[in-house]
N, C-alpha and C positions, 0 to 999 in steps of 0.2 A: 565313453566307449565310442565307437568308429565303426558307423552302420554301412554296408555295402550292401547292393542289390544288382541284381543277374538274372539273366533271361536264357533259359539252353535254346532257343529258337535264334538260329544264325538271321542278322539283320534287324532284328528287335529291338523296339524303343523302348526307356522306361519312362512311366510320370506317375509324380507322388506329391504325398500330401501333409504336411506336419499337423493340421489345424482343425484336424478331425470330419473335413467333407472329405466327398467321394472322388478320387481323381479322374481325369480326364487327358484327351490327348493334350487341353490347352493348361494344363498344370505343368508344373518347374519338371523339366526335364533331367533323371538322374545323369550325370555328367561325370563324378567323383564320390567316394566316398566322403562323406562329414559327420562330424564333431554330433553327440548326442548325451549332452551336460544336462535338460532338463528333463521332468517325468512328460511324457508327449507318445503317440501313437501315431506311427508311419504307415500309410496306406499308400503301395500303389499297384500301377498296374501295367503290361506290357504289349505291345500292340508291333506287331510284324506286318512288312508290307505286304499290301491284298489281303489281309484277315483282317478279322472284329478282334478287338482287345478283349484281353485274359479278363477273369474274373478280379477282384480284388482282393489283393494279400494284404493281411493284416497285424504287424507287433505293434506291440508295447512295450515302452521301455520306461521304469520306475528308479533312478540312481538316487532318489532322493537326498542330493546335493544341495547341503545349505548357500546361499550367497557368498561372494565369495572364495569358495573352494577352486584349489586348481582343480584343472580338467583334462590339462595335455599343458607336454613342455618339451618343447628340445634344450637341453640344458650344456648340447656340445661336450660331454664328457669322452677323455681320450683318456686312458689309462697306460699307452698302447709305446710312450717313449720315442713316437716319431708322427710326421704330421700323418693326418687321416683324409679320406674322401666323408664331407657330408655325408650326414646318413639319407644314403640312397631310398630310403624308403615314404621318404619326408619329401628330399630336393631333386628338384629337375633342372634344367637350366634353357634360358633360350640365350643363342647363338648367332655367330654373325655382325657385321657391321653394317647395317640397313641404316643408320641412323635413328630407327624407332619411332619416327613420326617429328623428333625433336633435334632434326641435324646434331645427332652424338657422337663422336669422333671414333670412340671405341670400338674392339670388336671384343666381341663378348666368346668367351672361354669355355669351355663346358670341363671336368673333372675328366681325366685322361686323355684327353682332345690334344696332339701332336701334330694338327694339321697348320700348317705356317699363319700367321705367327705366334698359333699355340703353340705353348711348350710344356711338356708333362715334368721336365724337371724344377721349372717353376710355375707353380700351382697359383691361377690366379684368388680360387678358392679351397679353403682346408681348414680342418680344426686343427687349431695348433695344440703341442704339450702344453700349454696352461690351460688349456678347456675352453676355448674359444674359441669362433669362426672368425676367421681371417677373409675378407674381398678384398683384392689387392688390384689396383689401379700400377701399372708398369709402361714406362716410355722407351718401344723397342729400339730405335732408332733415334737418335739426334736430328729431325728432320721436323724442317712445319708443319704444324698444324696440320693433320690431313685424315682420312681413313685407314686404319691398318698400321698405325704408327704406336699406336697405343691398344695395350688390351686391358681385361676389367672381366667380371662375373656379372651373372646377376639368377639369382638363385630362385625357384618359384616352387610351389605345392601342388602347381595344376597337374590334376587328374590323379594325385596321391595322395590328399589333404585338402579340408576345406571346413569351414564352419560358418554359422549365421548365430546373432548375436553372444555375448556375453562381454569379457574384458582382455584383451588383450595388449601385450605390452613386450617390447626387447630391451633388453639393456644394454647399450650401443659407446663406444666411443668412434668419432666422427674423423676424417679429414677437414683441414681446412688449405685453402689453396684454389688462386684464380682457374676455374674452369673444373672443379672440383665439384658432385653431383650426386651425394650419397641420398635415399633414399628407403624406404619402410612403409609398405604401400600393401593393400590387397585387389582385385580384380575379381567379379561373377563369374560363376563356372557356368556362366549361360554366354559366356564371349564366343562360344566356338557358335553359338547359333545364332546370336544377336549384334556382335560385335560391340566395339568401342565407340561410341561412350554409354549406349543403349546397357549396357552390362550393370553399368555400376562402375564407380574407383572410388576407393579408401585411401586418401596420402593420410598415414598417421605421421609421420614424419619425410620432409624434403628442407635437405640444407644447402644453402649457396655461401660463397664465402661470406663472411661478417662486416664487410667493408663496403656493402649495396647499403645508398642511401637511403631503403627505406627504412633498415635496424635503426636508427637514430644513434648511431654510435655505440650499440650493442651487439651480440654476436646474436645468431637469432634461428628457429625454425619452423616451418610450417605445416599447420594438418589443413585437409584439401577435401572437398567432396565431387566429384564429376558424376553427370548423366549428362542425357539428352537434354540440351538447353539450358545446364546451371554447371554452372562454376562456382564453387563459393572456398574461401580461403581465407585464415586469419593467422598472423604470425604470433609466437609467443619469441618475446625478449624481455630481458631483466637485468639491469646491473649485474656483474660477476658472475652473468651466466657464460659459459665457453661451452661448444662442441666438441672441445678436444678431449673433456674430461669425460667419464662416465657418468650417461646418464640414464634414466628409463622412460621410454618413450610410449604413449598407451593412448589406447582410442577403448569407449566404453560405448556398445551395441547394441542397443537396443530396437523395439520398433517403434516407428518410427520418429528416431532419434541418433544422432551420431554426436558424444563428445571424445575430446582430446586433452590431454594433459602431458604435461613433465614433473616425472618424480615422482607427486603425489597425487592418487587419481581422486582425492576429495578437492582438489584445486585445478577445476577443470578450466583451460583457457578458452574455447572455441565448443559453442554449441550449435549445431546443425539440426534442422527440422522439416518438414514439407512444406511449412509458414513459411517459415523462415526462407527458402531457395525460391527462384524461376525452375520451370522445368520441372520435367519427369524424376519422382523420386524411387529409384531401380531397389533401396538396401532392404526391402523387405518381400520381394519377391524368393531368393533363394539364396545358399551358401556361398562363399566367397572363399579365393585361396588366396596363400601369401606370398610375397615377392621383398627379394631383398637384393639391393644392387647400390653398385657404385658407376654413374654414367662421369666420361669425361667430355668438357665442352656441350655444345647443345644450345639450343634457342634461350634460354633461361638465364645459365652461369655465363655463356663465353666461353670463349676457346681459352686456353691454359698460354700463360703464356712465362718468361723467362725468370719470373720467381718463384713456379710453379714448383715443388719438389716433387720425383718422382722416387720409388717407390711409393702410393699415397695408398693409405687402409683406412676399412671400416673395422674393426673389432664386435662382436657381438657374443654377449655373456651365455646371455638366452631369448628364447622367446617364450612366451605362457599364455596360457589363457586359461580364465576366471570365470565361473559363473555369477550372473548377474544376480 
């Protein structure tokens, strides 16, 4: 279930509490609606500027959800005979060719966006008639490497979706191709107040092509954990493993613990911990949304260059998440 919280007092802040103290102004700031997969009581409370904060409101919520159980899915069904817009009520998009922090060539598309060199008849993102989401990577122009040459999606949950631990997982088939830059990532819905990297990042999945010397001659991807002061990243490669084919990509959530898998989440490749990293560990402070993108070029891949194919897709079956 999908708890929201609201204040009729214009200018009102929220803060709450999953963990059974009393909230305060210095508690997680409600920012989105999220995810409420275990038995847990929300407490919070609301404080407008120049007043003393409301009393504290108080539910409970009981789904008694065994282990395991889905909890939420977009499962991209189109029944509809012709492509669709993402369900709006899920995805947002952020827009623009800023680069992103990581000199990305792309400019990013948003769903009916006509503004040059978006173009609404070719949808960088859609579910197509097979029940799938499409991000489509497109080279406008025949022209180098540059900003505004190419466009791309990148689809996110902020401020309409958001959750803190359980299992999550999409079932993805990848691009490959120099300067080619799919990613499966979440970000804290505390970034509007805290910013990057203080927030928290979740790479459950980031693929570069399979031809970087550090796959060892395999095709390869990586789960990632960012905060304040830690970086930590392990890749997963294996014989006759390929990004091209379908696969399921899953990060399992816990506190304080992050692991990552493919395919199967009893065969976790990368464990994450507060032992384990340098730095501030942000994933158990509050909920997290999710983000799904295809970057082209960028500090990381490289710029795309003359083998590159263009039309270049990510495919995405679904996304799920599991209770722990």
């Amino acid at each position: 279930m999908m708890v929201r919280l609201a204040d009729a007092t214009p200018g009102s802040l929220i803060y709450y509490t999953l963990d059974g103290t009393t909230p305060t102004t210095s508690s997680t700031q409600y920012l989105a609606p999220f995810l409420v997969a275990s038995n847990l009581t929300v407490k919070a409370i609301a404080q407008a500027p120049g007043d003393s904060a409301s009393v504290v409101v108080i539910q409970s919520f009981t789904p008694n959800l065994a282990s395991g159980t889905l909890a939420w899915s977009d499962e991209f069904a189109n029944s509809t005979g012709v492509n669709i817009q993402p369900n709006a009520s899920i995805w947002t998009y952020d827009t623009g060719n800023s680069g992103f922090g990581n000199s990305e060539l792309e400019n990013y598309c948003a769903w009916g966006s006509n503004a040059a060199p978006c173009n609404t008849a070719s949808p960088n993102a859609y579910v197509g008639t097979d029940g799938s989401l499409h991000i489509v990577a497109q080279q406008i122009v025949a022209q180098q490497p540059s900003p505004g040459v190419y466009t791309s999606a990148r689809l996110k949950s902020q401020g309409l979706f958001s959750f803190q631990y359980g299992r999550i997982e999409a079932r993805m088939k990848l691009p490959e191709g120099q300067g080619m830059w799919p990613a499966f990532w979440l970000l804290g819905n505390n970034i509007a107040t805290v910013n990057w990297p203080a927030c928290g990042e979740l790479d459950v999945m980031e693929h570069i092509d399979g031809s970087n010397p550090a796959s060892e001659g395999f095709d390869w991807v990586q789960g990632s954990v960012h905060g304040t002061n830690m970086n930590g990243g392990i890749q997963y490669h294996s014989a006759g493993f390929s990004a091209t084919a379908w696969h399921t990509y899953g990060m399992i959530w816990s506190k304080g613990q992050i692991q990552y898998y493919v395919d199967d989440p009893s065969k976790v490749y990368a464990t994450f911990t507060p032992t384990t990293q340098t730095g501030a560990w942000p994933f158990d402070v509050g909920p997290q949304f999710v983000i799904l993108n295809l970057a082209v070029g960028g500090s990381w891949p490289g710029n795309p260059n003359s083998t590159t194919v263009f039309p270049a897709e990510i495919q995405v079956d679904y996304v799920r998440i599991y209770t722990n």
